[in-house]
N, C-alpha and C positions, 0 to 999 in steps of 0.2 A: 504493500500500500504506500509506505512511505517511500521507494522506490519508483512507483508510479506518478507522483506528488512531482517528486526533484526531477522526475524526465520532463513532467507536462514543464515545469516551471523553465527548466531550460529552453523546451522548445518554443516557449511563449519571448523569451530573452532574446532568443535568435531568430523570431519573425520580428520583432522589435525593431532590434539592431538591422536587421537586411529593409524594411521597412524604411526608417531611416535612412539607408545609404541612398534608397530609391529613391528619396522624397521630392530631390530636387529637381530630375527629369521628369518624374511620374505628375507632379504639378506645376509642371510651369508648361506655359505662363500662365498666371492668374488674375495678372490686373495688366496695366496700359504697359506698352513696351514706346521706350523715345529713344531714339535715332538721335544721337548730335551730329549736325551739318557744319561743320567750321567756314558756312560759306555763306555770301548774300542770298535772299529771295530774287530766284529769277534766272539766279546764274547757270549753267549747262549742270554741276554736282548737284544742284536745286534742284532740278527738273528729274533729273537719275533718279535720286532717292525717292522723291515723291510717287514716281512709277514706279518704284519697287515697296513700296509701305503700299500701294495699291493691293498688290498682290503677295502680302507677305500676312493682310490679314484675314484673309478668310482660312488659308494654312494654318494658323499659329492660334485662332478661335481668339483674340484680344485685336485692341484698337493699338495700331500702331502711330504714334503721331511722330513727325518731323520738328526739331529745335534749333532755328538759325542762330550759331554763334560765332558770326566772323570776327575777327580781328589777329593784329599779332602773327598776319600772314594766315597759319591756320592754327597755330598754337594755344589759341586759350580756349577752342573749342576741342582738340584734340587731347591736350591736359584734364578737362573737364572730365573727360572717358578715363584718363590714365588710373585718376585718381576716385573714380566711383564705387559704389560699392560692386562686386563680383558676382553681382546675381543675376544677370542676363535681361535685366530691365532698361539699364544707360547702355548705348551702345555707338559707334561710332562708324559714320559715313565718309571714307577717307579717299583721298587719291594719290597719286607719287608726292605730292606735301609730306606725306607722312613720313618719306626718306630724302626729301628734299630741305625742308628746314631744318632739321639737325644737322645739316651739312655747311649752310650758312649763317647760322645763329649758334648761340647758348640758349637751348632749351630746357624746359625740366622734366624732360621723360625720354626713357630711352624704348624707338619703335620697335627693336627685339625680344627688350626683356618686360618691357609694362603693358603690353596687350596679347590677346588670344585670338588669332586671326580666325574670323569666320569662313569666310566664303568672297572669291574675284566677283564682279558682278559684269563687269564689263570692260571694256578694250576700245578704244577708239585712237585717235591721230588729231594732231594738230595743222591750223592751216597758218599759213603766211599768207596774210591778206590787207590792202593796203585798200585808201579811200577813191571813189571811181573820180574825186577832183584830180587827182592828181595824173599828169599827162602821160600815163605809161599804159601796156596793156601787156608785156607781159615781165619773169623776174630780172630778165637780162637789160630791159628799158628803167626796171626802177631802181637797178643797183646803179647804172650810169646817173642815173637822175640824181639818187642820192649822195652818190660820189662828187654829182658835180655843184648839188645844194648841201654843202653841209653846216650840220647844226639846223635845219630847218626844216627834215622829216622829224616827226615824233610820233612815240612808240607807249602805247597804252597798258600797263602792266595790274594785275595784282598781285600784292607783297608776297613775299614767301610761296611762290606757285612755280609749279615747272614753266609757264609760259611766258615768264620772266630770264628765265634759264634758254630757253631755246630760241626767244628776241636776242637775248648777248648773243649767243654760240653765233648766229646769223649774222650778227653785228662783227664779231670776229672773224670771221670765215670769208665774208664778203668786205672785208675793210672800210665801210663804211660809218660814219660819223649820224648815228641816228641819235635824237633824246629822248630818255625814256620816263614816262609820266608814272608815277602810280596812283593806284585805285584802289578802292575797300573790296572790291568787287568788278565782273565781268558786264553787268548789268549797268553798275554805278558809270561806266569808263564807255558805254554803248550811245548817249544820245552824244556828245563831244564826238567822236565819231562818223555819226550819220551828218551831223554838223559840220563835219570836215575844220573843225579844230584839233584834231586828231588824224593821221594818216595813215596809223600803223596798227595793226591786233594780231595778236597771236591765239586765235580762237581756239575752240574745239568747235564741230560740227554740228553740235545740239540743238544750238538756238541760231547759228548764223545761216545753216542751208536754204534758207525761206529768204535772208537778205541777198544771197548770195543768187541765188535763181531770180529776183527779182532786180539785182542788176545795182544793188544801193551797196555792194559790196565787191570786191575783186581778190577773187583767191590766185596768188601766184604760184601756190606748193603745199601740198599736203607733207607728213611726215611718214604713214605710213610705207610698207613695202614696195605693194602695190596702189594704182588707182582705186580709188573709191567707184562701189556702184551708183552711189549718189552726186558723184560729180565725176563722172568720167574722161569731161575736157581738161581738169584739174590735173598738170604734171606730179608727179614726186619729186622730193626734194633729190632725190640722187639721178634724173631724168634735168633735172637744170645744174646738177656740178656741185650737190651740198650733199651730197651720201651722208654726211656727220649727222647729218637733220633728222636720220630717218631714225626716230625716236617713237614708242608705244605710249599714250595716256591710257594711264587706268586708276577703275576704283574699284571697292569693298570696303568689307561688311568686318568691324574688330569688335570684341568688348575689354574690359579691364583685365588683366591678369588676374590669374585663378578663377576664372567663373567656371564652374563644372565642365568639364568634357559632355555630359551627356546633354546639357543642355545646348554648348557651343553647336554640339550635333543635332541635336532639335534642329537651330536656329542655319545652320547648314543645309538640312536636309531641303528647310522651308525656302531657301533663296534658290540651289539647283533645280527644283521641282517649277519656284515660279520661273525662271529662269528657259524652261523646256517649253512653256505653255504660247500657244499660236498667239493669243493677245499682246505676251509681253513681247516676243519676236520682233513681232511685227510693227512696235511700240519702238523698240530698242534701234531698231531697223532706219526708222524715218529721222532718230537721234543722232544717226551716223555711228550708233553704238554695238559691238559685236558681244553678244554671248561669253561667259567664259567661265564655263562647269568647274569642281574641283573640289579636294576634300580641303579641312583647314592646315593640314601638312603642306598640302600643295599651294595653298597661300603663304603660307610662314615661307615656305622653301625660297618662294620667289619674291617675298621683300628682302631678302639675307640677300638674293641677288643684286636687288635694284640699288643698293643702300652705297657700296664701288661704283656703280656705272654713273651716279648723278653726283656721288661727291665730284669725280675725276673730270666731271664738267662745271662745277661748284670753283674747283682750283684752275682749271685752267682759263675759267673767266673772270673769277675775279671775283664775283658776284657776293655781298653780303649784306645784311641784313639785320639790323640793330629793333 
């Protein structure tokens, strides 16, 4: 009997215990999951995450909402994640910022050791594209242009962003004398622009493919491989003599260091699935943005990558950032 007693009460201890271990995947999520955005409302990373919080909450059965926290380049909204708590509710919507700022600043987090990469979400290219005032139509008219106006192209940047990094690389590469403006934002730096107080953006495709087909816009070069199906008359950068240019943007999905594995895997599972689905495709598609499946290893794997490849253009241009 009293052998009977001590077995049940063990077995009760170790459905307890394994109970407990489960608790965190087996109930999450249970209230609102928020996304920090370290970017303006409106900007191309804006527009991403927002289509992905679309379809990440009917998956995941909670309200996913978007929290715009620019500034400091992307650092005080990516800090914000660094330091949250681990439970898979703050999370963070990053792009090569995340391996880019610590290369030109003193930051207070380090992108290998203080987050838990989720899941890639997407992959796109950057455009060289210039104001349709300006008298050129295509890259070998506006590098003469600028070489023979200088100081009086200017170059639209926000802080701490790769498109700040591949305006210099261009500016080095082509010897040209351009100035570069900064801005809080992609969005904030767009009517100066259409206004032609500005001549120069180093976009991504997201928001500008509608300016760009409509003629209020002149792409000289994408950075991708290949041509875009979205803009097919669009040379590449190594098609006009800049092969250095040809550089990948991309984003995903992190949270804080130590948030559960099972839940990281939740939150995995839910962005490849939306990720497969004909809407978001097709969504992602018109963004200029390509797919990019993969477990959280294989995110971790490839910012260890990217973290040399953008210093090593960090130092050879000079580039920094207070």
């Amino acid at each position: 009997m009293i052998k009977r007693m001590v077995r049940s009460v063990l077995l009760a201890l170790t459905f307890g215990v394994c109970a407990i271990g489960a608790a965190p995947g087996q109930s999450y999520p249970s209230k609102v999951i928020k996304i920090i955005a370290p970017y303006t409302p409106g900007s191309p990373n804006d527009v991403m995450v927002r289509l992905l919080t679309q379809h990440l909450q009917p998956r995941l059965g909670q309200p996913v909402i978007v929290d715009n926290r620019p500034g400091g380049g992307t650092s005080i909204g990516t800090k914000a994640v660094a330091t949250a708590a681990p439970d898979g509710y703050t999370l963070l919507f990053i792009s090569s910022a995340l391996v880019i700022d610590p290369a030109m600043k003193k930051v207070d987090y380090d992108p290998r050791k203080d987050f838990a990469p989720i899941a890639t979400v997407g992959t796109t290219y950057w455009l060289v594209a210039v104001s349709p005032v300006l008298p050129v139509k295509t890259m070998a008219e506006f590098v003469a242009y600028a070489k023979a106006n200088p100081g009086k192209v200017t170059l639209a940047y926000t802080q701490g962003t790769a498109a700040v990094l591949v305006g210099e690389k261009f500016k080095q590469l082509t010897g040209t004398d351009i100035v570069a403006i900064p801005y809080k934002g992609g969005a904030a730096a767009m009517p100066d622009f259409l206004g032609g107080r500005v001549q120069m953006l180093v976009p991504t495709p997201s928001t500008t493919i509608p300016l760009i087909r409509d003629g209020r816009m002149l792409a000289l070069a994408i950075t991708s491989a290949a041509r875009s199906p979205e803009l097919p008359d669009v040379p590449t950068a190594k098609e006009v003599g800049l092969a250095e240019l040809t550089l990948e943007f991309w984003a995903g999905l992190l949270a804080p260091a130590g948030t559960p594995p099972d839940v990281v895997g939740k939150l995995n599972a839910a962005v490849n699935e939306s990720l497969q689905s004909p809407e978001m495709k097709a969504s992602m598609g018109k963004l200029g943005f390509e797919a990019k499946l993969g477990s959280p290893q294989d995110f971790s794997n490839f910012i260890i990558e990217e973290i040399p490849r953008w210093g090593a253009i960090v130092k050879s241009t000079g580039v920094k950032f207070d």
